[in-house]
C-alpha positions as CSV (number, residue, x, y, z in Angstrom):
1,X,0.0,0.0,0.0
2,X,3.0,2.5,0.6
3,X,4.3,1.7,-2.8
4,X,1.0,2.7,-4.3
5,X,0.4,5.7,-1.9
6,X,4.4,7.0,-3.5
7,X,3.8,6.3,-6.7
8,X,0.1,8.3,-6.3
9,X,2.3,11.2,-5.1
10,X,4.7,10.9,-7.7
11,X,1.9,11.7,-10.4
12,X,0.6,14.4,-8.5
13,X,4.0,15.8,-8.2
14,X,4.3,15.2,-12.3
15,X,1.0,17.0,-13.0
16,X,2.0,19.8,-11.0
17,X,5.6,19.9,-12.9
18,X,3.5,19.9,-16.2
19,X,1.3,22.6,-15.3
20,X,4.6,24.7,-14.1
21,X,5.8,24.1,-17.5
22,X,2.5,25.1,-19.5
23,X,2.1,28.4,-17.8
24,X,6.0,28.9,-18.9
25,X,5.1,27.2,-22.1
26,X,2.1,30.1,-22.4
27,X,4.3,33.3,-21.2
28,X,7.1,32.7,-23.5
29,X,4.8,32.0,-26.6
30,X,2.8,35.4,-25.6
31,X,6.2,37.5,-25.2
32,X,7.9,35.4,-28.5
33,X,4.9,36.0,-30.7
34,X,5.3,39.4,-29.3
35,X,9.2,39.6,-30.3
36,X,9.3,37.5,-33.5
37,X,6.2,36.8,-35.2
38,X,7.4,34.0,-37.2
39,X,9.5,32.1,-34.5
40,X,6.4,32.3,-32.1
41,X,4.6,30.5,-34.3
42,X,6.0,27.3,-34.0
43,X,5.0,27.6,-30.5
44,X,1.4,28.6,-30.4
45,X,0.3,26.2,-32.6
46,X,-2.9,24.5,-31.3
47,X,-1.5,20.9,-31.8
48,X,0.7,21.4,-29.4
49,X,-2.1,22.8,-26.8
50,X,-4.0,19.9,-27.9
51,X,-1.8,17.4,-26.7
52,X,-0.9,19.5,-23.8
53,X,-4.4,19.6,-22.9
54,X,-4.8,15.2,-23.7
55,X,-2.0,14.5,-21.4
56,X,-3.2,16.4,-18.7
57,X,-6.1,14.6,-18.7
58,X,-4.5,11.5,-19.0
59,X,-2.5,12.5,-15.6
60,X,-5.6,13.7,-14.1
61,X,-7.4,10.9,-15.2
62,X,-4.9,8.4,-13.4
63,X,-4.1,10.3,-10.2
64,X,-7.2,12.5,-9.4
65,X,-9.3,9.1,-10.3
66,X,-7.2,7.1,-7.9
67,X,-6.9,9.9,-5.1
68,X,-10.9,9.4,-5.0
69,X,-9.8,5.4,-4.6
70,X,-7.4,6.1,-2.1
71,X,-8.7,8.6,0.3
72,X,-12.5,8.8,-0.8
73,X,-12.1,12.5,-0.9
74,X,-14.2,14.3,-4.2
75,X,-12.7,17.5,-3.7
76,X,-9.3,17.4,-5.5
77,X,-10.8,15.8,-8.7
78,X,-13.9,18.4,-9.1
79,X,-11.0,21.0,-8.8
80,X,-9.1,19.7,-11.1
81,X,-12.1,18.6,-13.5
82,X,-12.7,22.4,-13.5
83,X,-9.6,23.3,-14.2
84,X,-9.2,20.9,-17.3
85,X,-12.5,22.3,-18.2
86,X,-10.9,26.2,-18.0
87,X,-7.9,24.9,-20.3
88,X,-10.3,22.6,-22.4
89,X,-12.4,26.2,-23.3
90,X,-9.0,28.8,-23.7
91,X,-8.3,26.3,-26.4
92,X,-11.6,27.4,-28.2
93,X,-10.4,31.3,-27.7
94,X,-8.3,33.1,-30.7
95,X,-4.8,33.9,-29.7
96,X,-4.7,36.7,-28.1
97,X,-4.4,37.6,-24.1
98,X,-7.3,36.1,-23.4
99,X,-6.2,32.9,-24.4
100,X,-3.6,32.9,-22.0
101,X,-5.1,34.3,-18.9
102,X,-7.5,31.4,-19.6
103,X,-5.2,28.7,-19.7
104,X,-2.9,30.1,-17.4
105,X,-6.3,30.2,-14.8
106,X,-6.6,26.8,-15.6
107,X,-3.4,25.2,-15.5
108,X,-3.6,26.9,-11.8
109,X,-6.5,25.7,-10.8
110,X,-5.5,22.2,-12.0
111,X,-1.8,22.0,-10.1
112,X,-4.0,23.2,-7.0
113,X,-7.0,20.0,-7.6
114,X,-3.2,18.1,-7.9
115,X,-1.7,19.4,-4.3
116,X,-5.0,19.0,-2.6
117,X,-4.9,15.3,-4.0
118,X,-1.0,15.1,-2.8
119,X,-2.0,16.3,0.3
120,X,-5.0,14.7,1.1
121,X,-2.9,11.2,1.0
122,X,-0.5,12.4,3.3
C-alpha cells in the first residue's frame, strides 16, 4: 500500500511539474509572438495545446481518479475537473491575451485540484 500511496504522489507531483511548464510554455509564446512573429509561431500552434491539454487529462485521469480510490475524498478531482475544463475552453479562444489568462487560470486551478490530491494522502 506505501508503494502505491508514493507512486500516487509521484503523479501528482508530475502533474503539477506539467502545469509549471505550461504556464511557462504560455508566457514565452505570448512574449515570442510578441518579439518574433514567425519564431512564435512554431510555438502557439494548437497541436501542441491539444496534446498539452490530452496529457493532462490522461494525468488527471490516473491520479485525481485514484486519489478518489485512495482517500475517498471528491474535492481534489472536481477541482481539477474544473480546471481541465478552463484549459479545455482557452483552447476554443483566438490567440490573443485572453487565451492565456485562460489557460494560465486553468493550469492553476489544475496544479491546486493536484496538491489538494497530494495532500489529502499524506
Amino acid at each position: 500500500m506505501d508503494n502505491l500511496v508514493s507512486r500516487a504522489g509521484l503523479l501528482d507531483r508530475l502533474a503539477i511539474g506539467l502545469s509549471g511548464l505550461c504556464v511557462v510554455h504560455c508566457i514565452a509564446s505570448a512574449v515570442l509572438v510578441a518579439l518574433v512573429a514567425s519564431a512564435g509561431g512554431l510555438l502557439v500552434d494548437h497541436r501542441i495545446h491539444e496534446t498539452g491539454l490530452i496529457i493532462a487529462i490522461g494525468l488527471g485521469i490516473i491520479a485525481l481518479g485514484t486519489g478518489i480510490w485512495r482517500h475517498g475524498f471528491m474535492m481534489p478531482s472536481a477541482v481539477g475537473a474544473l480546471g481541465l475544463g478552463v484549459m479545455a475552453g482557452a483552447l476554443t479562444l483566438s490567440h490573443n491575451a485572453g487565451e492565456v489568462i485562460y489557460t494560465i487560470l486553468g493550469v492553476g486551478i489544475l496544479a491546486l485540484g493536484h496538491d489538494l490530491n497530494r495532500r489529502a494522502t499524506l
